[in-house]
C-alpha positions as CSV (number, residue, x, y, z in Angstrom):
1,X,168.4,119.4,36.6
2,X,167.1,121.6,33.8
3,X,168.6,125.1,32.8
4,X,165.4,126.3,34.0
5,X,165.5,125.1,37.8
6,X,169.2,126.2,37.7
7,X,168.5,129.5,36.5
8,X,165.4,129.9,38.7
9,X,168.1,128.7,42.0
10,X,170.8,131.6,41.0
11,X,167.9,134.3,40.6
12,X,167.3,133.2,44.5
13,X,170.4,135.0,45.8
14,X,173.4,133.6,47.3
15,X,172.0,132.0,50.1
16,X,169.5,130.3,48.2
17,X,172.7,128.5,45.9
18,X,174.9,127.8,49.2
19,X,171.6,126.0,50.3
20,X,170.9,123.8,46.9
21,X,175.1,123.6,46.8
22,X,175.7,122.2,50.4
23,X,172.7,119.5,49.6
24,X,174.3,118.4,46.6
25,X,177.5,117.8,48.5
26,X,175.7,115.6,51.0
27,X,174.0,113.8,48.6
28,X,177.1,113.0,46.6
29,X,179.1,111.7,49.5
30,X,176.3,109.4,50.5
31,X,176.2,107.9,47.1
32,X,179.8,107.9,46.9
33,X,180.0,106.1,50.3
34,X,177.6,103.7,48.9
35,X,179.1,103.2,45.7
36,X,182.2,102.0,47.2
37,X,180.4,99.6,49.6
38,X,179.0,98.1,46.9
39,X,182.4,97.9,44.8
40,X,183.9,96.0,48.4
41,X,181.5,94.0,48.0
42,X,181.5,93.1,44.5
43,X,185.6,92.2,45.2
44,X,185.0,89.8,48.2
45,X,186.1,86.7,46.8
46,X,187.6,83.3,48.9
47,X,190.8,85.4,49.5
48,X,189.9,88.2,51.4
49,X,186.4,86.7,52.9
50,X,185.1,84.1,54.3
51,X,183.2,83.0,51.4
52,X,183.7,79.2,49.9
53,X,186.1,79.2,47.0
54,X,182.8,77.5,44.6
55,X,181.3,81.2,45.2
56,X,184.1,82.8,43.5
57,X,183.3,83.8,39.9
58,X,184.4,82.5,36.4
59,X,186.6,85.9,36.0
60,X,188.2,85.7,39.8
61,X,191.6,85.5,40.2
62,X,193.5,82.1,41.1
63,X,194.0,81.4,44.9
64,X,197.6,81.8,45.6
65,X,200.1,78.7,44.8
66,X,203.2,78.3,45.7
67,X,205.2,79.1,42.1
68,X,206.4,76.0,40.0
69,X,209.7,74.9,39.7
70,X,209.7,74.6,36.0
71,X,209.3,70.5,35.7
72,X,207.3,68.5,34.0
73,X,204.4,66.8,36.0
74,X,204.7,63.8,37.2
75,X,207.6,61.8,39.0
76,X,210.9,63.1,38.0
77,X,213.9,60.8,36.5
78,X,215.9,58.6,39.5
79,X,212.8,59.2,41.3
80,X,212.4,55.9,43.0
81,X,208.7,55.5,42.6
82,X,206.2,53.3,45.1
83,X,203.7,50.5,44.1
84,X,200.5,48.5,45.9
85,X,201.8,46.5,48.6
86,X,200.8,43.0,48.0
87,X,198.9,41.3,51.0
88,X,201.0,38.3,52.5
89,X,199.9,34.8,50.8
90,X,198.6,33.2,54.2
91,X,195.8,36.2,53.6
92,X,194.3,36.4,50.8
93,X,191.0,34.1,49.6
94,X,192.1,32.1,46.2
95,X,195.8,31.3,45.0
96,X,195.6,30.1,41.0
97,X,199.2,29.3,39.7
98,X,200.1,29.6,36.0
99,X,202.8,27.8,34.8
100,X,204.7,28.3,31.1
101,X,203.5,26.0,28.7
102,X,206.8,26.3,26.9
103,X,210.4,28.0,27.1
104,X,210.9,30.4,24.3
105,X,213.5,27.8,22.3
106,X,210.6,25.7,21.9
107,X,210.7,23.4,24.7
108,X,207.4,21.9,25.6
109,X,207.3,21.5,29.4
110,X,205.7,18.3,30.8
111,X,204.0,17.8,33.9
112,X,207.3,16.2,35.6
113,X,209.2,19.5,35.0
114,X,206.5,21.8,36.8
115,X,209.1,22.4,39.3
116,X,209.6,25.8,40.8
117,X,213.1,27.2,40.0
118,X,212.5,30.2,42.1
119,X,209.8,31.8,44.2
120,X,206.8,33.0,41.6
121,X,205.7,36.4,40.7
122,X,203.5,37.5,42.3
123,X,200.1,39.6,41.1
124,X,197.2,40.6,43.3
125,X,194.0,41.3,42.0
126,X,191.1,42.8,44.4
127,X,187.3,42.0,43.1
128,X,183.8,42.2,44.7
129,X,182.1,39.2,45.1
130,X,178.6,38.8,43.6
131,X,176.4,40.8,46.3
132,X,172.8,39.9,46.9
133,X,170.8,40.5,49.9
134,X,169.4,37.4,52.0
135,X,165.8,37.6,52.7
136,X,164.7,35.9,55.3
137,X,161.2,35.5,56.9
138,X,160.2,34.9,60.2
139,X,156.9,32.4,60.2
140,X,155.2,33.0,63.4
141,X,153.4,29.8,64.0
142,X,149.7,29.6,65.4
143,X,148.6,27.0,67.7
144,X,145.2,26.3,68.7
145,X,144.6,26.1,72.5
146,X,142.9,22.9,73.7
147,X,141.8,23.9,76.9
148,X,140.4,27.9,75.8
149,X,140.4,27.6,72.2
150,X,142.8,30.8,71.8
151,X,145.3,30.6,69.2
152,X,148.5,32.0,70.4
153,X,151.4,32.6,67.8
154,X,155.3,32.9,67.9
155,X,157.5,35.5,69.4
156,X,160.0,37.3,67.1
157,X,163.2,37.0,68.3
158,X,165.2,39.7,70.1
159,X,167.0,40.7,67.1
160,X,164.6,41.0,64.7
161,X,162.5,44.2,64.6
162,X,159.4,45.3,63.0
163,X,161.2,46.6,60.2
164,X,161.5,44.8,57.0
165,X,165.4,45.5,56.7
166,X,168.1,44.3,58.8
167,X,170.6,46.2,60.3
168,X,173.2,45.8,57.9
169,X,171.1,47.1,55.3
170,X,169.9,49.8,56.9
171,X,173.4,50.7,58.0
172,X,173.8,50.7,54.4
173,X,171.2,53.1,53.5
174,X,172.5,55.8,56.2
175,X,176.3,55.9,55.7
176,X,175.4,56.2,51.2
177,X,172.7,59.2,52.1
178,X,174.9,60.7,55.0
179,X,178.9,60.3,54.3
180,X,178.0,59.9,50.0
181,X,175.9,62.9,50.4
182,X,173.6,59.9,47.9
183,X,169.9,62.1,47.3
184,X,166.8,59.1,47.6
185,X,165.7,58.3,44.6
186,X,169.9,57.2,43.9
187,X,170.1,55.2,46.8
188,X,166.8,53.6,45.6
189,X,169.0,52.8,42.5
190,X,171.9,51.6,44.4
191,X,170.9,48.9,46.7
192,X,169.1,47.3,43.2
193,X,172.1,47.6,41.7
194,X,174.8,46.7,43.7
195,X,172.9,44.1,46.5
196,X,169.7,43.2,44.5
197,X,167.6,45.0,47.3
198,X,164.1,46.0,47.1
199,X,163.5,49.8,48.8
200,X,161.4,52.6,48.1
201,X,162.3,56.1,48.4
202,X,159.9,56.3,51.3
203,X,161.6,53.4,52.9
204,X,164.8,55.4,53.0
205,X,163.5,58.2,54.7
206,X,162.2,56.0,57.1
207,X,165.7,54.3,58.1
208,X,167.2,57.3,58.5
209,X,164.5,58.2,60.5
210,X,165.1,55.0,62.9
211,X,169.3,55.5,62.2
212,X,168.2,59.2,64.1
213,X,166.3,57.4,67.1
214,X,169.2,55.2,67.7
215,X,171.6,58.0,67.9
216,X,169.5,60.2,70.6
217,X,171.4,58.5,73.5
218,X,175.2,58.8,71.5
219,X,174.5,62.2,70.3
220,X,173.5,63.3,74.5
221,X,176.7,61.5,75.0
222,X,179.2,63.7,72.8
223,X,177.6,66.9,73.8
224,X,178.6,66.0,77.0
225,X,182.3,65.2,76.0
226,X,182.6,68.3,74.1
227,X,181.4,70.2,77.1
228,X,184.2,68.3,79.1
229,X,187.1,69.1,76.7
230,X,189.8,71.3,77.3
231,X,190.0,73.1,73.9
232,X,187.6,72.7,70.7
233,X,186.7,74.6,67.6
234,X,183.1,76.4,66.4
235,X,182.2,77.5,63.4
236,X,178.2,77.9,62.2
237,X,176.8,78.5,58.9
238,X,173.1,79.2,57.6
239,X,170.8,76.4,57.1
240,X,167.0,76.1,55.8
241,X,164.1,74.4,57.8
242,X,160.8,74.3,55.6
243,X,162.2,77.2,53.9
244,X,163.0,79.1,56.7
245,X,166.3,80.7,57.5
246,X,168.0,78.6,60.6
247,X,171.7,78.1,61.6
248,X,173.7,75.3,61.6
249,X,176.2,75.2,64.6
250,X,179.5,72.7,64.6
251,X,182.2,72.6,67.9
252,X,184.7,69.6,67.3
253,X,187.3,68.1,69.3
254,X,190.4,66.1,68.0
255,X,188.1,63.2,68.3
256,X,184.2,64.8,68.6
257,X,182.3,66.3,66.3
258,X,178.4,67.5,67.7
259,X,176.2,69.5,65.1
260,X,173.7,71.7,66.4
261,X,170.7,72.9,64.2
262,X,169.1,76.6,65.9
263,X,167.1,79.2,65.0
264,X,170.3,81.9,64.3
265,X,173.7,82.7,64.7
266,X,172.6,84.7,68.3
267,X,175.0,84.5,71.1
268,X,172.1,82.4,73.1
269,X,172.8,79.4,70.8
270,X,176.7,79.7,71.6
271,X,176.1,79.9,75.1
272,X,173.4,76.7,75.3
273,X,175.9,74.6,73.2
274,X,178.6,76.0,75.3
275,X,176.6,75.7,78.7
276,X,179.3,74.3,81.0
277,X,182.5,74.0,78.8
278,X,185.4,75.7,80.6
279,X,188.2,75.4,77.9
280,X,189.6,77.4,75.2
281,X,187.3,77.6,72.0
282,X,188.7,78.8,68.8
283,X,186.6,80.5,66.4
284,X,186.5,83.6,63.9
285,X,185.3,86.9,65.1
286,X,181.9,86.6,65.2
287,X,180.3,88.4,67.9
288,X,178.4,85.6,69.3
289,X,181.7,84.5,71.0
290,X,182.5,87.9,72.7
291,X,180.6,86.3,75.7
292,X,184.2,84.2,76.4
293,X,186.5,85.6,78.2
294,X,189.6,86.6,75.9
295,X,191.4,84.2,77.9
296,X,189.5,81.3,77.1
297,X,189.4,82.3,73.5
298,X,191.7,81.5,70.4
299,X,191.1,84.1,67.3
300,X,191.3,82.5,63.8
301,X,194.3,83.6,61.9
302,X,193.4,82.1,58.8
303,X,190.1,84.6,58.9
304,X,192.7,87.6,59.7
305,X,194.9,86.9,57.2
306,X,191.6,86.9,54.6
307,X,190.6,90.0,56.2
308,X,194.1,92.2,55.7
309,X,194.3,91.0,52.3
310,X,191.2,92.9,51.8
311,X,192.5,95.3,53.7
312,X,194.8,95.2,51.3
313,X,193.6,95.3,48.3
314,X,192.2,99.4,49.2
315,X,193.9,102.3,48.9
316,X,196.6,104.6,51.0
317,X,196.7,103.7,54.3
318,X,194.3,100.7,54.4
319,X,196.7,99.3,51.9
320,X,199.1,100.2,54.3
321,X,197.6,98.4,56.9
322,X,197.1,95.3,54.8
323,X,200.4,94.6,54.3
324,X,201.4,94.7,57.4
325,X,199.3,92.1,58.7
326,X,200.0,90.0,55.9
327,X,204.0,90.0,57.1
328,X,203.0,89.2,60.2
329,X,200.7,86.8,59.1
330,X,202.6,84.9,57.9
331,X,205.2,84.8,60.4
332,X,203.0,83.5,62.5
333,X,202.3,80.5,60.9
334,X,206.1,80.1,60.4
335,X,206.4,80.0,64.0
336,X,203.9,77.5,64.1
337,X,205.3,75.4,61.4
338,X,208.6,75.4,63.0
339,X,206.8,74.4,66.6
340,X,205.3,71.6,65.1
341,X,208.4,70.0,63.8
342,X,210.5,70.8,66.8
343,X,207.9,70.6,69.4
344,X,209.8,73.5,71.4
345,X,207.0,75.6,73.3
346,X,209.7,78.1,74.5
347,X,210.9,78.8,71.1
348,X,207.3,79.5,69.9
349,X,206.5,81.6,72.8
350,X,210.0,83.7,72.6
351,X,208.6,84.1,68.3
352,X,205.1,84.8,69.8
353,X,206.8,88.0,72.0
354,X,208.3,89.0,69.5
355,X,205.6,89.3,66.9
356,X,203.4,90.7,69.9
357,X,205.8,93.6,70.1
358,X,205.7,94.5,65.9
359,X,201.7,94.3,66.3
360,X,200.5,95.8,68.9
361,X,202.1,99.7,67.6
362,X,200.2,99.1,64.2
363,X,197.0,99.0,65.8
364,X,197.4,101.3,68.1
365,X,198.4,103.2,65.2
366,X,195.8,102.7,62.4
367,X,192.6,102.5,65.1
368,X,193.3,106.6,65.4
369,X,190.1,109.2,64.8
370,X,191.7,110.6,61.5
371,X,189.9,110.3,58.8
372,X,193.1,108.3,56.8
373,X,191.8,105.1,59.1
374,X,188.4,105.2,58.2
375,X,188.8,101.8,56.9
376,X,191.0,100.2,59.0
377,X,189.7,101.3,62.9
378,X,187.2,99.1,62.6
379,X,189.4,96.1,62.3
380,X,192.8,97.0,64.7
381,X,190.0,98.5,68.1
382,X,188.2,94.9,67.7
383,X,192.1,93.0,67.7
384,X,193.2,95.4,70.4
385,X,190.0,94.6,72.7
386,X,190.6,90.6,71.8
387,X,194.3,91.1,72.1
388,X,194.6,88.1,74.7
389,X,193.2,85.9,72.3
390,X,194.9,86.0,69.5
391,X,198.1,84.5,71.6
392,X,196.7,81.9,73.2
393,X,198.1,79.0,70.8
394,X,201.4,79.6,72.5
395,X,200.7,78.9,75.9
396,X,197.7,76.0,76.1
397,X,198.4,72.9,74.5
398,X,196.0,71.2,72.2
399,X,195.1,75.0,70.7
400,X,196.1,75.7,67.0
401,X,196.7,79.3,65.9
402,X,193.5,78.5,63.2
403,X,189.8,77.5,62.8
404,X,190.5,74.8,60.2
405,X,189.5,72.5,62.6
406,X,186.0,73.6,62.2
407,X,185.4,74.7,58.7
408,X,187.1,71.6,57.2
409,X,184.3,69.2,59.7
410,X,181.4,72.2,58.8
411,X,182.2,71.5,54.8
412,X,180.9,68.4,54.7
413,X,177.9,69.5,56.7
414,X,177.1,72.7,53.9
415,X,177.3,70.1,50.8
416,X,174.8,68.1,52.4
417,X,172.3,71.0,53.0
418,X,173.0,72.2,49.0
419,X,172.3,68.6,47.9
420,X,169.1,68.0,50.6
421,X,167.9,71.4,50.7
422,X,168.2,71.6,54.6
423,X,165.0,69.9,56.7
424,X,161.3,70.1,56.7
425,X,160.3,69.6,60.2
426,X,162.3,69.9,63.7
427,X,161.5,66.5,64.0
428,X,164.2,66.3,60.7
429,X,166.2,69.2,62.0
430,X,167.3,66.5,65.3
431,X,167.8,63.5,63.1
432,X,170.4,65.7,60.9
433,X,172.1,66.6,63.6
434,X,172.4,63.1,65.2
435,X,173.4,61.8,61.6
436,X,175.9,64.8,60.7
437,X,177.5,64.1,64.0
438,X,178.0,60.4,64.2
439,X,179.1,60.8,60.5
440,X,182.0,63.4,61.3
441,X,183.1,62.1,64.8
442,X,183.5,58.6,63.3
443,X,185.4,60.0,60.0
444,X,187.7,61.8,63.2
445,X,188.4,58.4,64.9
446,X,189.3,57.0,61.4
447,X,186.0,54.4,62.5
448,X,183.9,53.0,59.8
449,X,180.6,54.5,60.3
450,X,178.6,51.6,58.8
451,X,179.7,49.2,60.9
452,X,179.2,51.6,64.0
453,X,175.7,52.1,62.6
454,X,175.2,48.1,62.1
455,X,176.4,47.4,65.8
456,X,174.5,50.3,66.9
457,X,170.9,49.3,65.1
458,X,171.4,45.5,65.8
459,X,171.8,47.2,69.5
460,X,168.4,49.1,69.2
461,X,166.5,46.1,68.0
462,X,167.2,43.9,70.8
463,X,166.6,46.6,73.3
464,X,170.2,46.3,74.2
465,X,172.3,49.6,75.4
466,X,173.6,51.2,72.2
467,X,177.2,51.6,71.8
468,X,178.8,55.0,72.0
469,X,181.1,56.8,70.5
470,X,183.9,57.1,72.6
C-alpha cells in the first residue's frame, strides 16, 4: 500500500479504517493458515506420514535406531561364529580327491602309501553348469492320400503349443520381469546370456501375456479364498493406466496375496473386493473402510504412531498430544511383543485394559471446541468413533496390532509400477494383477514361483486343469 492510499483511507473517517483494518485481519489469518499448511507439509517425511522412506530428502533426519553399544562392527571376540553347512557326500554330483605329493620333511609319497590316516577335509564348491537352451522342432509329416488325393499332415502333441518357447522358458521370462522387477529389453539380454536363447522384446510381452491367461482361473481362485478368510490386511496405492490416474488395491492373508487394479481409492472398490468377506480386515484409516463395522475392523498402529509423531512435532498442546500417544504407542507394541513370546492372551488383554483406560481420557480431552485443539480434534473424534477397532488384536486370533502385513506385500507391487510405468490397456491392467498376485502369494508359501509357473503353462498347453495355488 502506498502513503497515498493510506492517507486517502484515514481522511475516510473512522469507520472507513475499522473497515480496511478488519479486512486486513482476515486476510492475514487466511494466509497465515495457509502458510502453516504448507510448512506441515513441507515436514511430512517417512516418520510422521505415510510416505516411503526413498521420498524423504537429502537434508531429512535419520529414521530412529536403536543407539549403539559402542563396539566395533562385526562379530565380537569369543563370539563363536557360524559357516556353510556342507551338503552330505552321498549328495552332491562330483567327488575329486587330492592327495599330498609330499610331507614337509621331504618325503615323497608313492602310490602304496595313498592311504587315508583320517577322514579328509572336506570343501564344497557350488557352480552352474554350462546352460543352453534345447531346440527342438516338431516336423509334421504330409502324406499323400491314395484314395482322395488329400494330403493330411501330423498332429502336434498335447504338450506342445503354438508358441515357439516351452514352458520352462517362458516360466523363465515371467518370474525375471515379475519377482526381478527385469524391464524387456534386459531380459532380452539375459536369456542370451545366461541360456543362449533367442527372444525379442516383443516376444516377452507376449509370454507374459499367455503367463496372464493361465492365471485367470488361479487368480478367481484366491479372491475367493481371501473372501473366505477370517482375518486379512488391505492397503492400496496409486497406479497409472495409459497415463491415467488408477489405484492399485492389495488384501493378503498369511498365505494369499490378490492384487486388484481400479479406477480409485472409492469405498465401491473396497466393498467389490470385499463383497462377501465376513472377517476382520486391518487397514490404516482411510475412509474407504469406514463401511466395516468397528468390530470387524483392526486400526493400524504403525500409521498412529506416524501420525502423533507429527502431532508431535507442533506446538503447545498438539505437542502435548503427541507425546502422549507416542507413550502409549509404544506400550502397545510391548504388549504385543511380550504376547508373542509368551503366547498368553489373558495377559495381553489385562495390558490392553489397561492402556484402554490411559487413552480414552486424552481424547476425550484433546477432541474439545477450544481453540488450543485445533490441531488435534481432528485426529482423537475419528479414534473415539473407531474406538472398537483399535483393540481388536487382543481378542481375535490371527489379527496383528499393524498393517505391515500389507505394505511390506504392496512394496514390491509400487517398485514394479516405478520401473514399468503402470499399464497401457485393461487388457494389461488384468494380467498385472494375475502376475503381482501369483508372484506375492507364492513368495508367502516360501513356493518357487517358476516352477509353479512351468507346471502351470505345461498345464495350459495340454488343455489340462491348471494347478492352483492352495
Amino acid at each position: 500500500m502506498e502513503r497515498a492510499e493510506a492517507e486517502a483511507i484515514y481522511d475516510g473517517g473512522r469507520e472507513v479504517v475499522v473497515e480496511v483494518l478488519l479486512r486486513m485481519d482476515r486476510r492475514i489469518r487466511q494466509l497465515e493458515g495457509r502458510v502453516d499448511k504448507l510448512e506441515r507439509e513441507l515436514a511430512k517425511n517417512s516418520r510422521n506420514s505415510s510416505r516411503p522412506p526413498s521420498s524423504d530428502p537429502p537434508g531429512a533426519a535419520p529414521t530412529g535406531r536403536l543407539k549403539g553399544s559402542g563396539r566395533a562392527q562385526g562379530a565380537q571376540p569369543g563370539h563363536e561364529g557360524k559357516g556353510r553347512e556342507l551338503l552330505p557326500t552321498a549328495v552332491v554330483d562330483e567327488v575329486i580327491e587330492h592327495w599330498p605329493a609330499a610331507c614337509g620333511c621331504g618325503h615323497v609319497f608313492c602310490a602304496a602309501e595313498r592311504v587315508a590316516a583320517r577322514a579328509p577335509a572336506r570343501h564344497q564348491v557350488e557352480e552352474l553348469p554350462r546352460l543352453a537352451v534345447r531346440v527342438i522342432e516338431h516336423q509334421r509329416m504330409r502324406v499323400r492320400c491314395p484314395e482322395c488325393g488329400a494330403e493330411p499332415s501330423g498332429e502336434l502333441p498335447a504338450g506342445v503349443g503354438q508358441s515357439a518357447f516351452g514352458p520352462r522358458l517362458q516360466a523363465a521370462v515371467a518370474t525375471l520381469a515379475v519377482r526381478n522387477r527385469v524391464s524387456r529389453r534386459d531380459t532380452v539380454e539375459l536369456c542370451e546370456e545366461l541360456f543362449g536363447a533367442r527372444i525379442a522384446s516383443g516376444s516377452v510381452d507376449q509370454v507374459l501375456t499367455r503367463v496372464g491367461e493361465a492365471l485367470e482361473r488361479p487368480q478367481l481362485d484366491l479372491v475367493r479364498r481371501v473372501r473366505r478368510s477370517r482375518a486379512l490386511n488391505m492397503d492400496e496405492t496409486g497406479w497409472r493406466t495409459a497415463g491415467s490416474r488408477r489405484a492399485l488395491w492389495g488384501a493378503f492373508t498369511a498365505r494369499v496375496a490378490v492384487y486388484r487394479i481400479a479406477a480409485d481409492r472409492h469405498e465401491r472398490e473396497a466393498r467389490e473386493l470385499l463383497s462377501g468377506h465376513a472377517g476382520v480386515v486391518t487397514s490404516d484409516r482411510w475412509w474407504a473402510y469406514n463401511h466395516l463395522p468397528a468390530g470387524r475392523r483392526q486400526i493400524c498402529w504403525a500409521h498412529l504412531r506416524r501420525d502423533f509423531h507429527a502431532h508431535a512435532e507442533g506446538l503447545a498442546a498438539e505437542k502435548e498430544f503427541g507425546q502422549a500417544g507416542l507413550e502409549l504407542c509404544e506400550q502397545v507394541f510391548w504388549a504385543w511383543e511380550i504376547y508373542q513370546h509368551t503366547g498368553e492372551r489373558r495377559e495381553l488383554r489385562r495390558r490392553v485394559r489397561l492402556l484402554r483406560r490411559q487413552l480414552k481420557p486424552i481424547l476425550r480431552t484433546y477432541a474439545g471446541k477450544a481453540p488450543r485443539y485445533k490441531y488435534t480434534r481432528g485426529m482423537a473424534r475419528n479414534l473415539l468413533k473407531v474406538w472398537p477397532a483399535l483393540w481388536t488384536f487382543a481378542e481375535r486370533r490371527g489379527v496383528e496390532p499393524t498393517n505391515n502385513h500389507a505394505e511390506r506385500a504392496l512394496r514390491g507391487a509400487v517398485i514394479y509400477r516405478k520401473l514399468s510405468l503402470g499399464s497401457q490397456s485393461e487388457r494389461g491392467e488384468r494380467r498385472t494383477e494375475r502376475l503381482l498376485s501369483a508372484s506375492t502369494t507364492c513368495r508367502l508359501q516360501r513356493r518357487s514361483l517358476y516352477e509353479y509357473l512351468a507346471e502351470l503353462l505345461t498345464a495350459h498347453a495340454r488343455r489340462d486343469p491348471v494347478p492352483l495355488l492352495a
